[in-house]
C-alpha positions in Angstrom: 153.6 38.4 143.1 155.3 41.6 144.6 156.5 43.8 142.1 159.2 46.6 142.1 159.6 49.9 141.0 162.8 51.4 140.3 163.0 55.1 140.9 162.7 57.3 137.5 162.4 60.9 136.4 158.9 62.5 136.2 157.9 65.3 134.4 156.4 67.4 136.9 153.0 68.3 134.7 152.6 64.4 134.7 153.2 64.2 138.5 150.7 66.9 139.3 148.1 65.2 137.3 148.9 62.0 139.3 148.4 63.6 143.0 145.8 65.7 142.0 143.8 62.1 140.7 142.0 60.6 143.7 140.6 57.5 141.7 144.4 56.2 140.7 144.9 53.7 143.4 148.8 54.1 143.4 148.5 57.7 145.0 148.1 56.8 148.9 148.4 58.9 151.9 152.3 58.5 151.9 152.6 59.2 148.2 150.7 62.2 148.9 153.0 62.9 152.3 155.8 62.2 150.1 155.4 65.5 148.1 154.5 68.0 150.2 157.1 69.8 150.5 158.2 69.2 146.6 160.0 72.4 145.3 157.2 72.7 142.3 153.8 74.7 144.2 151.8 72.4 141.3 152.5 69.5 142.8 152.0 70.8 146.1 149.0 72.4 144.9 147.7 69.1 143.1 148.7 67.2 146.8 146.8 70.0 148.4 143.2 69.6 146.9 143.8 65.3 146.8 141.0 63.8 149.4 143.3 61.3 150.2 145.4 63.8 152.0 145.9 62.9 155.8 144.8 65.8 158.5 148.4 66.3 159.4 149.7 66.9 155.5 146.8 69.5 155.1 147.7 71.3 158.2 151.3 71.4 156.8 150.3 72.6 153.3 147.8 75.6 155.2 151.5 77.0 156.5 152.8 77.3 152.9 154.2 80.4 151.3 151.9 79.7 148.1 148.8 81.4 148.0 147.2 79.1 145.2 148.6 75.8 147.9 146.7 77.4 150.6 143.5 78.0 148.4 143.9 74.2 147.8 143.9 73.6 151.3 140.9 76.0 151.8 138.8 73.5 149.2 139.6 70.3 150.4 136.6 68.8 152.4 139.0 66.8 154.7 140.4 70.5 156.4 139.8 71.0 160.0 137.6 73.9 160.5 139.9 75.1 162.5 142.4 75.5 159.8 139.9 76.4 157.6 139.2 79.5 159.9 142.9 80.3 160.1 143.1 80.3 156.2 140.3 83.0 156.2 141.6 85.2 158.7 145.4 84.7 157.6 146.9 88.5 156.3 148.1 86.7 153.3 145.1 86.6 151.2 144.8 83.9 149.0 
C-alpha cells in the first residue's frame, strides 16, 4: 500500500528536531537536500550535523554565511577533510 502525504505547515522547532534526528527513517538524503538552503540557520544547522547528509549537501552548507551551520559542518564525521581544512583556515571564524 503506497501512501500519500499532502504538503502542511511545520513549525520550524519541530522541523529542526526532525533533520537533526538520524534514527527517524522519513529523513533521507533528499529530505535533508531538500532544506539546505531553508531561510531558518536551525534547520540548516539541524541538516548540517545529520549523518545522512550526502558529501555534496555538506560541501554546500561549509559555504554558508552562518557561523553556527559551518560549525555543524565542521562536526559531522561524513566532511571531506578537505572541507574540513577549509573550515579551519576560513577568516570567518566560527
Amino acid at each position: 500500500m503506497k501512501t500519500t502525504v499532502k504538503p502542511f505547515l511545520v513549525d520550524e522547532s519541530i522541523l529542526t528536531i526532525t533533520v537533526m534526528n538520524e534514527d527517524n527513517s522519513a529523513v533521507d538524503t533528499k529530505f535533508l537536500h531538500d532544506h539546505v538552503s531553508h531561510e531558518n540557520r536551525n534547520v540548516r544547522f539541524g541538516v548540517s550535523r545529520n549523518k545522512k547528509t550526502s558529501p555534496y549537501d555538506l560541501r554546500t552548507l561549509s559555504k554558508d554565511g552562518d557561523p553556527m551551520v559551518r560549525f555543524g559542518v565542521a562536526s559531522n564525521s561524513r566532511v571531506h577533510p578537505l572541507i574540513l581544512d577549509e573550515l579551519m583556515n576560513d577568516e570567518n571564524e566560527f
